[in-house]
C-alpha positions in Angstrom: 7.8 -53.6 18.5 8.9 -50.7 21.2 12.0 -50.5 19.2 10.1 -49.9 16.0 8.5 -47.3 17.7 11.2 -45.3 18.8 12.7 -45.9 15.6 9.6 -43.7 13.7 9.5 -41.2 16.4 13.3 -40.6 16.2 12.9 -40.3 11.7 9.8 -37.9 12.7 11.7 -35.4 14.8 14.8 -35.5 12.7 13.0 -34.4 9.4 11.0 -31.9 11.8 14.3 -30.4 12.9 15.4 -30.6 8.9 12.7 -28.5 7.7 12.8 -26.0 10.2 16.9 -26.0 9.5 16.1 -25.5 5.6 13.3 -23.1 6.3 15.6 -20.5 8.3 18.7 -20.8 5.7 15.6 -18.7 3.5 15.4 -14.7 4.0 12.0 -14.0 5.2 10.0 -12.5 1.6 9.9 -8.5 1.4 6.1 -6.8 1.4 4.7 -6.8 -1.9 4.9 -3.2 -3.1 1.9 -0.8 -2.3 1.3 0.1 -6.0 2.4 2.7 -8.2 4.5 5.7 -7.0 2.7 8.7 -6.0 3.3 11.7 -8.3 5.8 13.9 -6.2 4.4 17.5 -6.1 7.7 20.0 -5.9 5.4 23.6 -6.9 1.7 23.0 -5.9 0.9 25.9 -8.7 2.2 23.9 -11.3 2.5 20.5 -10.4 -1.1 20.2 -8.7 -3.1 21.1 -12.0 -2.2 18.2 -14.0 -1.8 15.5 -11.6 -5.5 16.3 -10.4 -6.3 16.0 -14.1 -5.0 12.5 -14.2 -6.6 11.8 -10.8 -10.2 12.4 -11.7 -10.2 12.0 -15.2 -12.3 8.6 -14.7 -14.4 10.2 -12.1 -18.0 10.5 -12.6 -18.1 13.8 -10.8 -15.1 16.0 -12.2 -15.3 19.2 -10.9 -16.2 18.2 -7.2 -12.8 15.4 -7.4 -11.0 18.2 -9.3 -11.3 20.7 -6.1 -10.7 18.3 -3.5 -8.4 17.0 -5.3 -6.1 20.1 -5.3 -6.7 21.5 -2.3 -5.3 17.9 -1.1 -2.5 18.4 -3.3 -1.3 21.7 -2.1 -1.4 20.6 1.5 0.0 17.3 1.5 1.5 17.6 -1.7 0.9 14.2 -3.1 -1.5 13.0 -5.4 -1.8 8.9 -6.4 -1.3 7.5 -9.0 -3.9 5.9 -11.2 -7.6 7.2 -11.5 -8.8 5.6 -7.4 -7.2 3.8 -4.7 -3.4 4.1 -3.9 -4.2 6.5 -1.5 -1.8 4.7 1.0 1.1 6.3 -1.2 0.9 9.2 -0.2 1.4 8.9 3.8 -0.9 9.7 6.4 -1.8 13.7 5.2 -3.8 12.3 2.5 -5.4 9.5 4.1 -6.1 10.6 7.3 -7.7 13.9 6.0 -11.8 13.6 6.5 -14.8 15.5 6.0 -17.4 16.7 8.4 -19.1 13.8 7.3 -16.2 11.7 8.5 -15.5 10.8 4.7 -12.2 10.9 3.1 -11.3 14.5 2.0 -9.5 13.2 -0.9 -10.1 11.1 -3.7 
């Protein structure tokens, strides 16, 4: 019977020591991407105007998310992609920037 015994507990630890073996032979998985890439500003004149455009074209208040919007994209020139979210994208300029009402500056 105590032979039995030992007998599981020796199969129990050798597939234990097996999978952690097999698990290790496998790279650890990458970070899922954050999303789209950012569109790049190079000249805030020109680049700003139409990348805002595309920003706040879903936006339910244009002209206010048009504004912020560029004056976000001349100083940390950046703007996500996509119509919301992504902000992460652009770095810390553009999500780290608040109001006085301790809101995000830009959308």
């Amino acid at each position: 019977m105590a032979l039995g015994k030992v007998a599981v507990a020796a199969l129990a630890v050798s597939l234990l020591l097996l999978s952690t073996i097999k698990a290790a032979d496998y790279p650890p998985a990458a970070a899922p991407p954050l999303g789209p890439p950012p569109h790049k500003i190079v000249d805030p004149i020109k680049d700003c105007g139409d990348a805002c455009d595309v920003r706040c074209s879903a936006n339910s208040r244009k002209n206010m998310c048009s504004r912020a919007c560029l004056k976000c994209c001349s100083v940390c020139r950046c703007v996500p992609a996509g119509t919301a979210g992504n902000k992460e994208t652009c770095g810390k300029c553009y999500t780290d920037w608040t109001t006085h009402g301790n809101r995000t500056k830009c959308p």
